[in-house]
mmCIF file as gemmi writes it, N, C-alpha and C atoms, coordinates in Angstrom:
data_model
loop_
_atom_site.group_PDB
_atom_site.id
_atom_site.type_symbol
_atom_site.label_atom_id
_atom_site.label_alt_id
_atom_site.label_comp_id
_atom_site.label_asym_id
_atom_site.label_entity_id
_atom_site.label_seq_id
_atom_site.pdbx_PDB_ins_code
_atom_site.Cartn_x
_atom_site.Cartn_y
_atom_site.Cartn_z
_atom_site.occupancy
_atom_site.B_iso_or_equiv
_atom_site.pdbx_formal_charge
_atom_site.auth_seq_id
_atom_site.auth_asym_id
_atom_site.pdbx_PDB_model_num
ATOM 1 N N . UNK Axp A 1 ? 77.188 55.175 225.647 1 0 ? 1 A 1
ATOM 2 C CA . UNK Axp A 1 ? 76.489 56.216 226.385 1 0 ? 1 A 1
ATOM 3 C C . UNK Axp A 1 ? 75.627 56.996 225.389 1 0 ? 1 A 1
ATOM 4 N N . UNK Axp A 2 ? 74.383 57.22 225.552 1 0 ? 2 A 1
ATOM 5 C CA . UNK Axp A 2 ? 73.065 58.022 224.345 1 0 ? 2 A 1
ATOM 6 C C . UNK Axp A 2 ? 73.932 59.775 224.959 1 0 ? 2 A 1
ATOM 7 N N . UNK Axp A 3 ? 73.134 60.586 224.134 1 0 ? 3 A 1
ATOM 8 C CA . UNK Axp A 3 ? 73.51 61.84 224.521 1 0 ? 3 A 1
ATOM 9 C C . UNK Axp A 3 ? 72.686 62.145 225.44 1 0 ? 3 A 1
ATOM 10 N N . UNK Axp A 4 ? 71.527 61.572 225.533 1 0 ? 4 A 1
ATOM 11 C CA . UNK Axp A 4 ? 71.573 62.611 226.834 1 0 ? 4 A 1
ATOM 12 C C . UNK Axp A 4 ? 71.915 61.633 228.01 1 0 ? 4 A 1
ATOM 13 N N . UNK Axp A 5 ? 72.543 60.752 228.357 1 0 ? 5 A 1
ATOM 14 C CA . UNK Axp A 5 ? 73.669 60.143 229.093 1 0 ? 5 A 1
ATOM 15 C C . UNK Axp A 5 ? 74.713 61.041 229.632 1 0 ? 5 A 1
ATOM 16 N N . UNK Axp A 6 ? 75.143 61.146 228.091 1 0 ? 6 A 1
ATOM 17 C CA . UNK Axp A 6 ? 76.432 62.328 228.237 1 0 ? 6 A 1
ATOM 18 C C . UNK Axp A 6 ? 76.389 63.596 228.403 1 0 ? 6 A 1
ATOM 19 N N . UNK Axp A 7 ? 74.946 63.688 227.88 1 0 ? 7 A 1
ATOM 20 C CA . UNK Axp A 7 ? 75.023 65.918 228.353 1 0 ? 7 A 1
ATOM 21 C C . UNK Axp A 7 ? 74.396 65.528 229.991 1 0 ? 7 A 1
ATOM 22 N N . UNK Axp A 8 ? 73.689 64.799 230.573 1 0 ? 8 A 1
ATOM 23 C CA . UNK Axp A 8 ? 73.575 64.396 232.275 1 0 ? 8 A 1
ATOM 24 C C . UNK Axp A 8 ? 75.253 64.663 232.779 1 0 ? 8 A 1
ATOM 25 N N . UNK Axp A 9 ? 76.034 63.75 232.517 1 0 ? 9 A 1
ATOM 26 C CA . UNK Axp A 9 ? 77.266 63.252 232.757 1 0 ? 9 A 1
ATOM 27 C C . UNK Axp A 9 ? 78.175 64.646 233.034 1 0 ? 9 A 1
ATOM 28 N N . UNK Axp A 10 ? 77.729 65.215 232.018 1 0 ? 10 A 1
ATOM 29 C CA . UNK Axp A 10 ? 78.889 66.686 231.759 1 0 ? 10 A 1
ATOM 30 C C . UNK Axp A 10 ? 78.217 68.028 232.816 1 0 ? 10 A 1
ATOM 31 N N . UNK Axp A 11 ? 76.837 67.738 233.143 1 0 ? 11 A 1
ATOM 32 C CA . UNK Axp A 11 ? 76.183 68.762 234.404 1 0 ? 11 A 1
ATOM 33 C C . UNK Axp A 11 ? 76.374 68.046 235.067 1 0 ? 11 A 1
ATOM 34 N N . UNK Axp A 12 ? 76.312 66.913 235.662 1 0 ? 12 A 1
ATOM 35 C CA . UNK Axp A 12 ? 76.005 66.159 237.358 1 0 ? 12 A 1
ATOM 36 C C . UNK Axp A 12 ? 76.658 66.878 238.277 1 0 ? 12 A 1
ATOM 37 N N . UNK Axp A 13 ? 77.766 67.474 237.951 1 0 ? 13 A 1
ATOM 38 C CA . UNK Axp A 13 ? 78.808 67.622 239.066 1 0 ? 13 A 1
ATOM 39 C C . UNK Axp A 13 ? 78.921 69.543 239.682 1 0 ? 13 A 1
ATOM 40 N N . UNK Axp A 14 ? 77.952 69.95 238.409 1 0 ? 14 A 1
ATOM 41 C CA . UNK Axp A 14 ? 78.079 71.889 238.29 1 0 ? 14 A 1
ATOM 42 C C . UNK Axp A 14 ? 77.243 72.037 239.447 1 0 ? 14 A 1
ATOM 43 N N . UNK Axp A 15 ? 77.552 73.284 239.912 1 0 ? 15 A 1
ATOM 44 C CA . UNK Axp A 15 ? 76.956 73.732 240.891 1 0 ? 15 A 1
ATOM 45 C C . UNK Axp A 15 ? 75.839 75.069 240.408 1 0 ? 15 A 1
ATOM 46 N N . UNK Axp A 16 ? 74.991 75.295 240.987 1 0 ? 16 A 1
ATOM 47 C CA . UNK Axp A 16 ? 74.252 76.394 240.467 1 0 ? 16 A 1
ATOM 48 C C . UNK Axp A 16 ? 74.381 77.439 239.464 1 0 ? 16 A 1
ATOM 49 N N . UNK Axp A 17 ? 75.73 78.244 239.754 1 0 ? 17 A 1
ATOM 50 C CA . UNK Axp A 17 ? 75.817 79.51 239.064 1 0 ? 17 A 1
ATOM 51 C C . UNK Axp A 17 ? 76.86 78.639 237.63 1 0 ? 17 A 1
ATOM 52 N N . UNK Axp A 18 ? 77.05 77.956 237.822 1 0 ? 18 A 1
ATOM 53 C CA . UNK Axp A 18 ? 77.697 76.74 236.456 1 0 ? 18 A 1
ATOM 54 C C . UNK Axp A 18 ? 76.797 76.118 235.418 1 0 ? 18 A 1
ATOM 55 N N . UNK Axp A 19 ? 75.494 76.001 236.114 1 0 ? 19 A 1
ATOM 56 C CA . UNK Axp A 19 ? 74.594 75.35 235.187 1 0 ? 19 A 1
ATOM 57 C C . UNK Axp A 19 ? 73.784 76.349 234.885 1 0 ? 19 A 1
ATOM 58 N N . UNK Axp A 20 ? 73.732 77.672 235.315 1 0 ? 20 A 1
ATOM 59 C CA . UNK Axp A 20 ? 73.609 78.772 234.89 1 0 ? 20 A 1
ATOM 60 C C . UNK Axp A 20 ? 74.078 79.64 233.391 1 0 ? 20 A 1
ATOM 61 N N . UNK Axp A 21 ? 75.078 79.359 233.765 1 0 ? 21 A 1
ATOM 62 C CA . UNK Axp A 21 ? 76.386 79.779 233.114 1 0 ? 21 A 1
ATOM 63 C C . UNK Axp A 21 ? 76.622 79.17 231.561 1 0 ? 21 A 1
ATOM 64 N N . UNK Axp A 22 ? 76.092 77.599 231.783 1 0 ? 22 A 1
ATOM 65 C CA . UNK Axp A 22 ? 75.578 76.807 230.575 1 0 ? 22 A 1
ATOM 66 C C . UNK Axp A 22 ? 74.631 77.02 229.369 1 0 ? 22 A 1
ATOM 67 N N . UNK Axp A 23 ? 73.483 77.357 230.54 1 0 ? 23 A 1
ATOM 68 C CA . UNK Axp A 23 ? 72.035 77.356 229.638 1 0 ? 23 A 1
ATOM 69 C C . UNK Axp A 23 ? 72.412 78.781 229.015 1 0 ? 23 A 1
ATOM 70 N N . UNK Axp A 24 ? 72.858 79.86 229.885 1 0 ? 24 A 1
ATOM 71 C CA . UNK Axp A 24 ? 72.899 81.317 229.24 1 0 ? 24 A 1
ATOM 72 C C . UNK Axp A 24 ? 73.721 80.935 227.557 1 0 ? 24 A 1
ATOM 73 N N . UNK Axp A 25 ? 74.858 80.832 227.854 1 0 ? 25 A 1
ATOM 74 C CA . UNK Axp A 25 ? 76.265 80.627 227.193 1 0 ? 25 A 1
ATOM 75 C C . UNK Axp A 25 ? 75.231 79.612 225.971 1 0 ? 25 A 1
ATOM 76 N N . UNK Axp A 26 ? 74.746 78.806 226.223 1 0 ? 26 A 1
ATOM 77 C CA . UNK Axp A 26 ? 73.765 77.962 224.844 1 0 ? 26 A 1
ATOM 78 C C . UNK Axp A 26 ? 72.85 78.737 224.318 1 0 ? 26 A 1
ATOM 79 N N . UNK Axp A 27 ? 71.981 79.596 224.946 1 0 ? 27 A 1
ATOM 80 C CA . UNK Axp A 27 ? 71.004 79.817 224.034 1 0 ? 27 A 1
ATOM 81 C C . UNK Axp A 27 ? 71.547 80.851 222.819 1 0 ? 27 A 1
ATOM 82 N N . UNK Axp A 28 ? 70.995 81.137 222.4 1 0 ? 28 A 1
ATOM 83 C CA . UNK Axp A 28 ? 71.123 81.918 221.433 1 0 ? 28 A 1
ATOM 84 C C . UNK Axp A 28 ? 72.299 81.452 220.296 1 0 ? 28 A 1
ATOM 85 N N . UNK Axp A 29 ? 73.13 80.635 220.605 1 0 ? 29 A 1
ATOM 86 C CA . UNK Axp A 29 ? 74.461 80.166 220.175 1 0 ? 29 A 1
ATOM 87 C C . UNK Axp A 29 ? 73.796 78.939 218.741 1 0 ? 29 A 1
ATOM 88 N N . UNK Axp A 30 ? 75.015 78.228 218.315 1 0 ? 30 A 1
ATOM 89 C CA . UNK Axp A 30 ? 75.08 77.206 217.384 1 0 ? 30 A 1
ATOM 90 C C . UNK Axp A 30 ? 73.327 76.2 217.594 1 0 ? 30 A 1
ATOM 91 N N . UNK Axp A 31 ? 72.97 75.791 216.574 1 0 ? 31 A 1
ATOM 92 C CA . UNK Axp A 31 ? 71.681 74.827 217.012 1 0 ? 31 A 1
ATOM 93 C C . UNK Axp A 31 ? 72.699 73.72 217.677 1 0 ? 31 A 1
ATOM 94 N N . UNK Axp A 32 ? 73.561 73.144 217.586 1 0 ? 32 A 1
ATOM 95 C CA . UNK Axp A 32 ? 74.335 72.492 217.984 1 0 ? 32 A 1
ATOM 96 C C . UNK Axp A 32 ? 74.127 71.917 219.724 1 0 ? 32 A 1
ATOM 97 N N . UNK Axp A 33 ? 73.81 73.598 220.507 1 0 ? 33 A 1
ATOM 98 C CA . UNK Axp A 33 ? 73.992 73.027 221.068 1 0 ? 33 A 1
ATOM 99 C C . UNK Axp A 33 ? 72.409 72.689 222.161 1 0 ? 33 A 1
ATOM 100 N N . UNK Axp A 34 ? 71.325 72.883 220.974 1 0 ? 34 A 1
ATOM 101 C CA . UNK Axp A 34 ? 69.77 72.596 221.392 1 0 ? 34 A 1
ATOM 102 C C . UNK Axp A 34 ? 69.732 70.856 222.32 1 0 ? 34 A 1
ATOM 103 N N . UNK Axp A 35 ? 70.315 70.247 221.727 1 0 ? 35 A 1
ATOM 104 C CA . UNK Axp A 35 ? 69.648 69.14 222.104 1 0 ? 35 A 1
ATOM 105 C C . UNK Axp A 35 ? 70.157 69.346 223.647 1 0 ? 35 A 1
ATOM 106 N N . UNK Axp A 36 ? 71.18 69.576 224.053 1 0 ? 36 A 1
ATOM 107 C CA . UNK Axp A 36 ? 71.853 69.912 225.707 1 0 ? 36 A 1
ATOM 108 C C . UNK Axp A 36 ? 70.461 70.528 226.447 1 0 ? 36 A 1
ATOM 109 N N . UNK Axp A 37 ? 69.998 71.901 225.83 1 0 ? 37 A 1
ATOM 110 C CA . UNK Axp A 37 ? 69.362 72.29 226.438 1 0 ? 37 A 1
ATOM 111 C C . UNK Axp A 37 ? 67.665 71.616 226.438 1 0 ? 37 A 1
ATOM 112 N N . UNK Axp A 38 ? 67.549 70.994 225.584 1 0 ? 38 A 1
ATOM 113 C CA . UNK Axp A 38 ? 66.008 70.126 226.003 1 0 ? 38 A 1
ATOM 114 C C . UNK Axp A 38 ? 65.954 69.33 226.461 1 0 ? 38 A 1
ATOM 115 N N . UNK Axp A 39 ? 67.65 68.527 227.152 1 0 ? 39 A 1
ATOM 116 C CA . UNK Axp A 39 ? 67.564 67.256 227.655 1 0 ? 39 A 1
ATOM 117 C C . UNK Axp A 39 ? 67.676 67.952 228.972 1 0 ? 39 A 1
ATOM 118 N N . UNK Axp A 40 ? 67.968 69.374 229.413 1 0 ? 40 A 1
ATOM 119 C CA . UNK Axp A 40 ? 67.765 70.144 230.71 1 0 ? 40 A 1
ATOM 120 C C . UNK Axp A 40 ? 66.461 70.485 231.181 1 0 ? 40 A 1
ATOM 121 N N . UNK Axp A 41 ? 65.593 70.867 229.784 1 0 ? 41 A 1
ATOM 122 C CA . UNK Axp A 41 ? 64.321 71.329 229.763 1 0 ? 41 A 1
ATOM 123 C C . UNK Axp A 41 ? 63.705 70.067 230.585 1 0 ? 41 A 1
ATOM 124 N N . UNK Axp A 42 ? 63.86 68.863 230.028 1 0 ? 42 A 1
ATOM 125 C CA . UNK Axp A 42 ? 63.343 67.656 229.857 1 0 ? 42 A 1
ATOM 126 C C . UNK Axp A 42 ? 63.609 67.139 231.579 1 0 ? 42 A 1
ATOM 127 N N . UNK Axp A 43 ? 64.716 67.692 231.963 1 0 ? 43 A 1
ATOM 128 C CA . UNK Axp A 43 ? 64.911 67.533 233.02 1 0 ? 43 A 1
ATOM 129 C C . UNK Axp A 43 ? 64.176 68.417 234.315 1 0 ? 43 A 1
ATOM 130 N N . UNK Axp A 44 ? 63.784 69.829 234.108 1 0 ? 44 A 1
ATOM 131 C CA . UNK Axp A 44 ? 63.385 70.683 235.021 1 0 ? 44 A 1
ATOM 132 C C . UNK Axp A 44 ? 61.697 70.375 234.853 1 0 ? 44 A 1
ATOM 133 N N . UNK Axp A 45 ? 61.221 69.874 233.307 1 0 ? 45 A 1
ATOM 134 C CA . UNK Axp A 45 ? 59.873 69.499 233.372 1 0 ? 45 A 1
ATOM 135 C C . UNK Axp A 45 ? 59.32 68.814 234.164 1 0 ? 45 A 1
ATOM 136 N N . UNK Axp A 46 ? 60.544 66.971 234.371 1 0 ? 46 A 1
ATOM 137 C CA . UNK Axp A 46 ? 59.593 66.062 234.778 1 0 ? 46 A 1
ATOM 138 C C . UNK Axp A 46 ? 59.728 66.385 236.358 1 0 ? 46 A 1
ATOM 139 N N . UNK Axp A 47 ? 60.631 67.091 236.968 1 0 ? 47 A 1
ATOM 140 C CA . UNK Axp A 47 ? 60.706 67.442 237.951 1 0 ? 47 A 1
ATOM 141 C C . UNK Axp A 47 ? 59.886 69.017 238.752 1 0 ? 47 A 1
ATOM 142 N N . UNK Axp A 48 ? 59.103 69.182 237.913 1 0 ? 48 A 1
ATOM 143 C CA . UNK Axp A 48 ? 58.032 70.479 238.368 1 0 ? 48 A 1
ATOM 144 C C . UNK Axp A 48 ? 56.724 70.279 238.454 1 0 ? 48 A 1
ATOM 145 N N . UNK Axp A 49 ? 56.076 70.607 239.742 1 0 ? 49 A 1
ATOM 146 C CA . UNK Axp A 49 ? 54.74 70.274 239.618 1 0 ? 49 A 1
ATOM 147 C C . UNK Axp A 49 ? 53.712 70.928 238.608 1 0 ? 49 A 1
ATOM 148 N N . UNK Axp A 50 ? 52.975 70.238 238.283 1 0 ? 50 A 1
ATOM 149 C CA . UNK Axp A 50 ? 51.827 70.82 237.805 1 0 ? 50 A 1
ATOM 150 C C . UNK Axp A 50 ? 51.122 72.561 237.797 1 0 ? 50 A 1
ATOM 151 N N . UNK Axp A 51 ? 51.491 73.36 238.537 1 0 ? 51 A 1
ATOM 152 C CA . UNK Axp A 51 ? 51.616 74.809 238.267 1 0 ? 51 A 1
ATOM 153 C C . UNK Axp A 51 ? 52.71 75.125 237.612 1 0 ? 51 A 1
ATOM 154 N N . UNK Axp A 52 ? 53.781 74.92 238.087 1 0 ? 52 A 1
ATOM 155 C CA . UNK Axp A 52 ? 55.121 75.078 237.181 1 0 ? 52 A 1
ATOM 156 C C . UNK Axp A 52 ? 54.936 74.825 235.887 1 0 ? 52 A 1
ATOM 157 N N . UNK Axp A 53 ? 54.776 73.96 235.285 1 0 ? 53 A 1
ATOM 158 C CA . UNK Axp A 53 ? 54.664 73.273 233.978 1 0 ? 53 A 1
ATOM 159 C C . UNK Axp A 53 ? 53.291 74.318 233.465 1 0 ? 53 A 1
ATOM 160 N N . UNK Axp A 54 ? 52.244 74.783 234.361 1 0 ? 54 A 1
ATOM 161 C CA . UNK Axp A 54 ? 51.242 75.845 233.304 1 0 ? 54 A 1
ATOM 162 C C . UNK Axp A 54 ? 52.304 76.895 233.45 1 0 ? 54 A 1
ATOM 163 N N . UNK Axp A 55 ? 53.225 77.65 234.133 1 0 ? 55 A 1
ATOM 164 C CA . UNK Axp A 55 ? 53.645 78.838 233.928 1 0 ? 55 A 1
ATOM 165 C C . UNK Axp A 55 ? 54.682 78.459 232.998 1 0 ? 55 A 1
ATOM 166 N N . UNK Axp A 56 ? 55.224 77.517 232.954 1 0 ? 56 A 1
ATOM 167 C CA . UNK Axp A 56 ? 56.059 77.3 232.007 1 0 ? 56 A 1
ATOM 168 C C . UNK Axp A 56 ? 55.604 77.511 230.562 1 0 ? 56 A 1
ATOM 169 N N . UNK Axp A 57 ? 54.509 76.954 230.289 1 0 ? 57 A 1
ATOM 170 C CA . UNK Axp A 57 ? 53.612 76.792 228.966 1 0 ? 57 A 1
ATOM 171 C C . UNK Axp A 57 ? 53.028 78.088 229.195 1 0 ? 57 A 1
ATOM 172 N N . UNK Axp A 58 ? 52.387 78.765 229.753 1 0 ? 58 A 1
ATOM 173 C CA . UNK Axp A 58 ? 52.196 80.049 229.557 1 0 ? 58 A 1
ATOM 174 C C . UNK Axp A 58 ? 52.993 80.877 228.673 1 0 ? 58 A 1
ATOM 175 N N . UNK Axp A 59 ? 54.066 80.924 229.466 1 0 ? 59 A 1
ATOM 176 C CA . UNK Axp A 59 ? 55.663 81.964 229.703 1 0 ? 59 A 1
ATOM 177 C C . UNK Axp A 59 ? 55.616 81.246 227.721 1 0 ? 59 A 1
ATOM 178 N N . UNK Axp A 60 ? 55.755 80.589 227.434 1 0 ? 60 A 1
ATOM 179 C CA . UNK Axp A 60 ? 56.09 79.745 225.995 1 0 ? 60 A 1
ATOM 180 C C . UNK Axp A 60 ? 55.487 80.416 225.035 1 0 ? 60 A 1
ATOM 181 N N . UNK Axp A 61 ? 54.016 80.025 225.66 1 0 ? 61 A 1
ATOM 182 C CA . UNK Axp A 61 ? 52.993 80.119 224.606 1 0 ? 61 A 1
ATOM 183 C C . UNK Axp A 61 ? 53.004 81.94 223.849 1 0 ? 61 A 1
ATOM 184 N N . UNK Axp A 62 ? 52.726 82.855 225.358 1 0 ? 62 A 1
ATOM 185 C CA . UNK Axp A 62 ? 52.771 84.358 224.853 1 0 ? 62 A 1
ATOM 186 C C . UNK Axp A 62 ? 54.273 84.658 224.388 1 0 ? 62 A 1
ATOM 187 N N . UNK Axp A 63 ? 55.457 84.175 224.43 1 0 ? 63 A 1
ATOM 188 C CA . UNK Axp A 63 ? 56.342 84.488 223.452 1 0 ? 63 A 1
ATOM 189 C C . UNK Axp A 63 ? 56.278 84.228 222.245 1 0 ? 63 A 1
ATOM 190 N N . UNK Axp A 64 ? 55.698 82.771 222.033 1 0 ? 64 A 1
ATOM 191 C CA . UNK Axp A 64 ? 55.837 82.447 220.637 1 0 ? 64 A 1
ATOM 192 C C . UNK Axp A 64 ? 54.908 83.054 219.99 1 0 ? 64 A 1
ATOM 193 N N . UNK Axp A 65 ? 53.769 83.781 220.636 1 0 ? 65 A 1
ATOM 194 C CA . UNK Axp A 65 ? 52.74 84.31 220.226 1 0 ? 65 A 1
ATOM 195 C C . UNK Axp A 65 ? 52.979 85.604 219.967 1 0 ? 65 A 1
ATOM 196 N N . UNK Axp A 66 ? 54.145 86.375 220.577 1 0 ? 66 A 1
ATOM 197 C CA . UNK Axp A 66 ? 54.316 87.841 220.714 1 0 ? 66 A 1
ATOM 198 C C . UNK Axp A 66 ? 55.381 87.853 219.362 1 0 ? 66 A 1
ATOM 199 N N . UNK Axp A 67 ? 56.339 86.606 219.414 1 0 ? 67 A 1
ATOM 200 C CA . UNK Axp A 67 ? 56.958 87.107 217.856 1 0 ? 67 A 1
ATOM 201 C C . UNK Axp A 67 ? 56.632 86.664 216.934 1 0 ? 67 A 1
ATOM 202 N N . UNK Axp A 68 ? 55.523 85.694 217.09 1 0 ? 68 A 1
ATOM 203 C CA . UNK Axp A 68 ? 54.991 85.619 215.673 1 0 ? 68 A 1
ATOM 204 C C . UNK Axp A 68 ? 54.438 86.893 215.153 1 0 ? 68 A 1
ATOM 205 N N . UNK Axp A 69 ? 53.728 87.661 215.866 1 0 ? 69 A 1
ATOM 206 C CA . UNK Axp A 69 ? 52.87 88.449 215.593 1 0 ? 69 A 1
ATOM 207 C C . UNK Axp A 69 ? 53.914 90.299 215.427 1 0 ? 69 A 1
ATOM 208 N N . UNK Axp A 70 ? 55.061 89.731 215.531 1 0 ? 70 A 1
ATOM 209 C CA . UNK Axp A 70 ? 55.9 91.189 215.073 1 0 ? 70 A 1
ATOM 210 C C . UNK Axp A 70 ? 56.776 91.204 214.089 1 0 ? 70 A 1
């Protein structure tokens, strides 16, 4: 099984406020546990239309832009 096999495998079954509960509980935490969350990213991307994906990259872009710049 690849990992992201297994980080699929370990959400399939969560229900909303669980996969919630995940992404919160990861960020900020160990790099450890990055790759989970880009194989989620990776997941909410290919599944968002084309506006989604600019607000997404928006929302990205002026953060990375707001702490570079502080």
């Amino acid at each position: 099984m690849s990992l992201r096999e297994a980080i699929i495998h370990r959400v399939e079954d969560k229900n909303g406020d669980e996969l919630r509960e995940i992404i919160e509980d990861s960020i900020g935490n160990a790099e450890v546990t990055l790759p989970g969350l880009g194989v989620l990213f990776e997941i909410i991307w290919q599944n968002s239309p084309e506006e989604e994906r600019n607000r997404m990259v928006d929302a990205l872009h002026r953060q990375v832009h707001k702490d570079a710049s502080s």
